[in-house]
N, C-alpha and C positions, 0 to 999 in steps of 0.2 A: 527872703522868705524861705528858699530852698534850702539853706546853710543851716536855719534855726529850725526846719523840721530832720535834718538830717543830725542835728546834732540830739533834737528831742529823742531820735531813733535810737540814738548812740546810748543816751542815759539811761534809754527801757530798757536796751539788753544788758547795759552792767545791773542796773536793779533788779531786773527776771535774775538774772544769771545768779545774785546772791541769795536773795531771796529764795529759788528754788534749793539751792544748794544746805541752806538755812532749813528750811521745811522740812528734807530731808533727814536732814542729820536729827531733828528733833523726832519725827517718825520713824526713825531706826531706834530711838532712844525709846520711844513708846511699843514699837511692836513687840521688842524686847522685853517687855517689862521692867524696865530698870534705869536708874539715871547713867547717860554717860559720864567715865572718869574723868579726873581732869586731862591724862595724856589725851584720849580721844576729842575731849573740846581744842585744844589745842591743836591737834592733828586738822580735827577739820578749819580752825578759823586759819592756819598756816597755807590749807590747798583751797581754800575758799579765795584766801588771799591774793593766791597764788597767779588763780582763774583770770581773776578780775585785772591783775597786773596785765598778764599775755591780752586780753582782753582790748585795754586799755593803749598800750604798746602798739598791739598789730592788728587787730580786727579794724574791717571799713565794709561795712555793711553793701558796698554797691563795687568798690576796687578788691578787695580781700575779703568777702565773706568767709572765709573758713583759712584756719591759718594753720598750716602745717609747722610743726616743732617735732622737732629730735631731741630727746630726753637719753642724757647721758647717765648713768650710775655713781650716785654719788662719792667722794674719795672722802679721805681722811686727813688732807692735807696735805700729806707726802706723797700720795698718787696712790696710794692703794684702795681700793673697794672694796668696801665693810658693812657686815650683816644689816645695820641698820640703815648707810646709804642705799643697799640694794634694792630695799624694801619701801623706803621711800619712793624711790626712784617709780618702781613698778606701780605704787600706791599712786602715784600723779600721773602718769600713763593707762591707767583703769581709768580716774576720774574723767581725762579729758579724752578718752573714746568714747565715751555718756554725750559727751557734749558737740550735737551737729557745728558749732562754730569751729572745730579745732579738728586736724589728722596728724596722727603720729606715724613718725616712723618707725615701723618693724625691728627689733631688736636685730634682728639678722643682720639689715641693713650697718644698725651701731656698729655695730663688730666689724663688720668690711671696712666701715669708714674710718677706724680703729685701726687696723690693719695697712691700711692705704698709710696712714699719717706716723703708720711705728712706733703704737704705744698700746698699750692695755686697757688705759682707762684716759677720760680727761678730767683738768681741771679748770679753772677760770683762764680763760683765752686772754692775752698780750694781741696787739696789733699783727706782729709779725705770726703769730701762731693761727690768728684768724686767717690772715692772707692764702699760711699755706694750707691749711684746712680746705676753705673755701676752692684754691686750686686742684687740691688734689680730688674731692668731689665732684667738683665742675666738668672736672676732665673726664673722668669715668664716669660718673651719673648725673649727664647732664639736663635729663629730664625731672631732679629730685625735688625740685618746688619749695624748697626749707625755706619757711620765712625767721622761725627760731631757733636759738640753741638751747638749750635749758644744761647749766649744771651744776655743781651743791659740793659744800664740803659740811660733814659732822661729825662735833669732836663734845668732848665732854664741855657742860658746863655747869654753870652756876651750882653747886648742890646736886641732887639727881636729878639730873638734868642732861638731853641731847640739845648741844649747840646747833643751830641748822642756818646755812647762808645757803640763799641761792643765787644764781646770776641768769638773767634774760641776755640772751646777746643779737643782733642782728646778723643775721647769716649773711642778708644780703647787701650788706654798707662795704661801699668801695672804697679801699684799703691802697693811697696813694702815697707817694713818698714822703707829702706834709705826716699822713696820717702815721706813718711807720717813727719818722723823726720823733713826732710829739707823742707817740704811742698811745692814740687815739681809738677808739671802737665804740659803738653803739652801744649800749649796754644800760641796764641797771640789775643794782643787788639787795636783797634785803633780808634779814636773819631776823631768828626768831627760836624762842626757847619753847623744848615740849618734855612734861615732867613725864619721870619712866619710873614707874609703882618699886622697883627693886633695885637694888645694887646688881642683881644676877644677872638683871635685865639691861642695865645699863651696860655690864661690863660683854654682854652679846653683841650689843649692839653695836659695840664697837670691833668687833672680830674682824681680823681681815678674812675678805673670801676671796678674793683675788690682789694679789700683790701687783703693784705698778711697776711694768718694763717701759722699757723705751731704749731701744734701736738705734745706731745708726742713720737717720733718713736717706738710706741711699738710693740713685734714680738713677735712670739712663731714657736716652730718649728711645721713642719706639716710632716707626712709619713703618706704613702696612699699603705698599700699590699694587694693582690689579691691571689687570689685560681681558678687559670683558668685552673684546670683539671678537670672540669666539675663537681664534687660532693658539696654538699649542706655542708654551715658550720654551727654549732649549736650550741649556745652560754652555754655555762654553768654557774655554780650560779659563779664560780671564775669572773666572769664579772661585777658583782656587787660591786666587792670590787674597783674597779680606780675612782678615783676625782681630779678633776684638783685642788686641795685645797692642794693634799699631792702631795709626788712621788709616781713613781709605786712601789706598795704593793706585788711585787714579793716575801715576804719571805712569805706572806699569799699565795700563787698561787701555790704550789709547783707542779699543775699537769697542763692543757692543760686548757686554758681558751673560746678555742673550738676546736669542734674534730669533723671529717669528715661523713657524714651520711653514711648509707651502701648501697644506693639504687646505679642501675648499671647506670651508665651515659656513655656517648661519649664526648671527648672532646669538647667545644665551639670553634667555627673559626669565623676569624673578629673581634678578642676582641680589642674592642677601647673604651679608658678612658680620658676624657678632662677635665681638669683643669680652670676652664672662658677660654681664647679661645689657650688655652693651650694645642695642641696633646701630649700626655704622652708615654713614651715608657717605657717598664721593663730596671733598671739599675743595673750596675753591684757597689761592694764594692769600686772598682779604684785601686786596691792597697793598701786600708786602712785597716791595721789589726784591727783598735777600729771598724770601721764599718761592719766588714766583721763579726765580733763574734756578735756585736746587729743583724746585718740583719740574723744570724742563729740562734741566741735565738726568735728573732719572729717569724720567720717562724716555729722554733717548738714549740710555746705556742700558736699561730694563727694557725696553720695548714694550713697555706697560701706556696705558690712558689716564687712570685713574690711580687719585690719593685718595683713600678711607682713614685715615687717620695717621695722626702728627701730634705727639703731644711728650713732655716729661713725664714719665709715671714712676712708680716705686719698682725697686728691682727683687723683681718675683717673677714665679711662672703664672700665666695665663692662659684662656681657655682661648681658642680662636675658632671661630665653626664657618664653615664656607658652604652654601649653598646654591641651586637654580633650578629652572624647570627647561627639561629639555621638549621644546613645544611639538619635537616628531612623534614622542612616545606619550608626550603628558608625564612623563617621571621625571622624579625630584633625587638630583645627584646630589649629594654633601659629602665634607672631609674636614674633619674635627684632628685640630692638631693644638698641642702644648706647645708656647713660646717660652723664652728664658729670656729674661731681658737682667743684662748686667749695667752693676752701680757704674757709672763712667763712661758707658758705651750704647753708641747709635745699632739699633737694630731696624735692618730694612728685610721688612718682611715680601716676599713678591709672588703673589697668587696668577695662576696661567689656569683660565677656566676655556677649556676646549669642548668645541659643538662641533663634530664634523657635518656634511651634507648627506642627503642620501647614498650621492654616491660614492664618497670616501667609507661607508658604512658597507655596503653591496660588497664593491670590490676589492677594497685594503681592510675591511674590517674592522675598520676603528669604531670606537664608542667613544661615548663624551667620558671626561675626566678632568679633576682638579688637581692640579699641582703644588705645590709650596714651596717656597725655595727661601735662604735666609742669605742676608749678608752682614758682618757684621764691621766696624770701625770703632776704634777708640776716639773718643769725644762725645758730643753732641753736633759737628760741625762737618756738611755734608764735605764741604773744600778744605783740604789744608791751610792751615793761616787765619780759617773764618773769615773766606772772602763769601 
């Protein structure tokens, strides 16, 4: 009985959902005074359609009430973005902020995740291009909730006429080695022609406004450890030997590449570290024996406790911001620094956040302060060898 009212539920909202959609468009056509064109009927039965697909696809009334999609800008087939994908693009991102079942992502956001993956624009996702999408997101925003992709290519058709395909993709379908082989993904696509009143119009429509790059995807890996028991860390000459030119020079290192001050401190409270807009928490190994032996060799060559992040990313600069509350004064220390993380290379970032006591404060004069310190190695592999 439970299945056949939930499914009755399921049919109201795609029928509300057209229906309403349907009404309107007719009462735009009436407040107006005037019948819609044929592009406009068209338009709307294309994003009417469109609704009902995403709808159909991803909404569940009790697991997924409200389905977030990221709407990409449509291309032209060769990767570039053109007057009338753009405007489609935005025209179905208007529609479905109207609609409480669906949240879109922020174009800002587009752009970063654009950015992350080293391209301009997208087009219809391959197995392997979802994978690393889906990674490169995961890693940096992994609060982003995407349950869709949406994106489109429009190209001249039939007579005057915009050709228009679009592709639903599952953001969130797990992309395994069967799946990469057989080049597998979630998805569906479906096109549809919308008539354009002019040739002048049509040959707009197809303008590029932004032409498709695509990069290099180069990465390097980044770790970012911490020493949030309050003592100052203090680099020693062993810090002189890493370059991102070699690996790390660990058989030169054989002792602490820093070691802990001696003055008395109090722990720091409120320690928060962000990544550009990335809150960071300390992370555990997971279960990984190879991670579990690097994250305890660093921490005893760094004299650090804690890992905040370990991941591949794109090789760019980044924002890193370090803060805490020093609980003697109730003030908030922070120290905003630019990382450079290079294609091929391990960067180990190591933060020394120092709380003296009162009376390292009284008598030596110290104050609290954040430190930063980098190190850097060619690879991804903390050991020579990839032990």
């Amino acid at each position: 009985m439970r299945k056949i009212v939930v499914f009755i539920a399921f049919l109201s909202f795609i029928s509300v959902t057209s229906g309403v959609l349907e009404k309107c468009a007719a009462e735009e056509g009436s407040v107006s005074g005037r019948l819609l064109s044929e592009q406009e009927i068209a338009t709307e039965k294309f994003l009417s359609g469109l609704e009902t697909s995403l709808a159909q696809k991803f909404f569940h009334y009790r697991n997924r009430p409200i389905v977030r999609v990221a709407i990409f800008e449509f291309t032209d087939g060769s990767g570039n973005v053109v007057k009338g994908g753009r405007e489609l693009a935005a025209n179905i991102s208007w529609r479905l902020c109207r609609q409480i079942q669906f949240d879109v992502v922020s174009q800002e956001r587009i752009n970063r995740y654009l950015r992350w993956n080293g391209v301009s624009a997208l087009g219809k996702l391959d197995a392997q291009g979802l994978r690393r999408l889906q990674r490169r997101i995961n890693t940096m925003d992994p609060e982003n909730g995407i349950h869709a992709l949406l994106t489109g290519e429009v190209r001249k058709g039939v007579g005057r006429s915009l050709h228009v395909t679009v592709s639903l993709t599952n953001f969130q379908f797990k992309i395994g080695e069967i799946e990469l082989e057989k080049n597998i993904v979630d998805g569906q696509s479906f096109s549809t022609e919308i008539p354009i009143p002019t040739e002048q119009a049509l040959q707009e429509a197809g303008e590029i406004v932004l032409r498709g790059e695509s990069r290099p995807l180069e990465e390097g890996r980044l770790l970012i450890l911490a020493n949030t028991r309050g003592s100052a860390l203090l680099e020693t000459d062993y810090g002189k030997q890493f370059s991102k030119e070699q690996p790390f020079p660990w058989a030169k290192v054989p002792h602490h590449v820093f070691t802990l001050g001696q003055e008395r401190v109090t722990i720091p409270t409120q320690v928060k570290i962000g990544l550009e807009e990335l809150s960071l928490s300390p992370l555990g190994a997971g279960g990984d024996s190879g991670r579990y032996l690097e994250y305890a060799f660093l921490h005893g060559k760094c004299a650090t406790n804690e890992i905040y992040f370990d991941g591949l990313v794109s090789a760019e600069n980044y924002q890193l911001i370090t803060s805490f509350l020093d609980s003697k004064t109730n003030e908030i220390y922070a120290e905003y620094r630019e990382l450079k993380v290079y294609s091929g290379t391990t960067t180990i970032v190591v933060l020394s956040i120092f709380v003296p006591n009162e009376r390292e404060r009284i008598l030596n004069k110290q104050s609290p302060r954040i430190n930063v310190f980098q190190l850097f190695g060619k690879g991804t592999k903390i050991f020579p060898g990839g032990r």
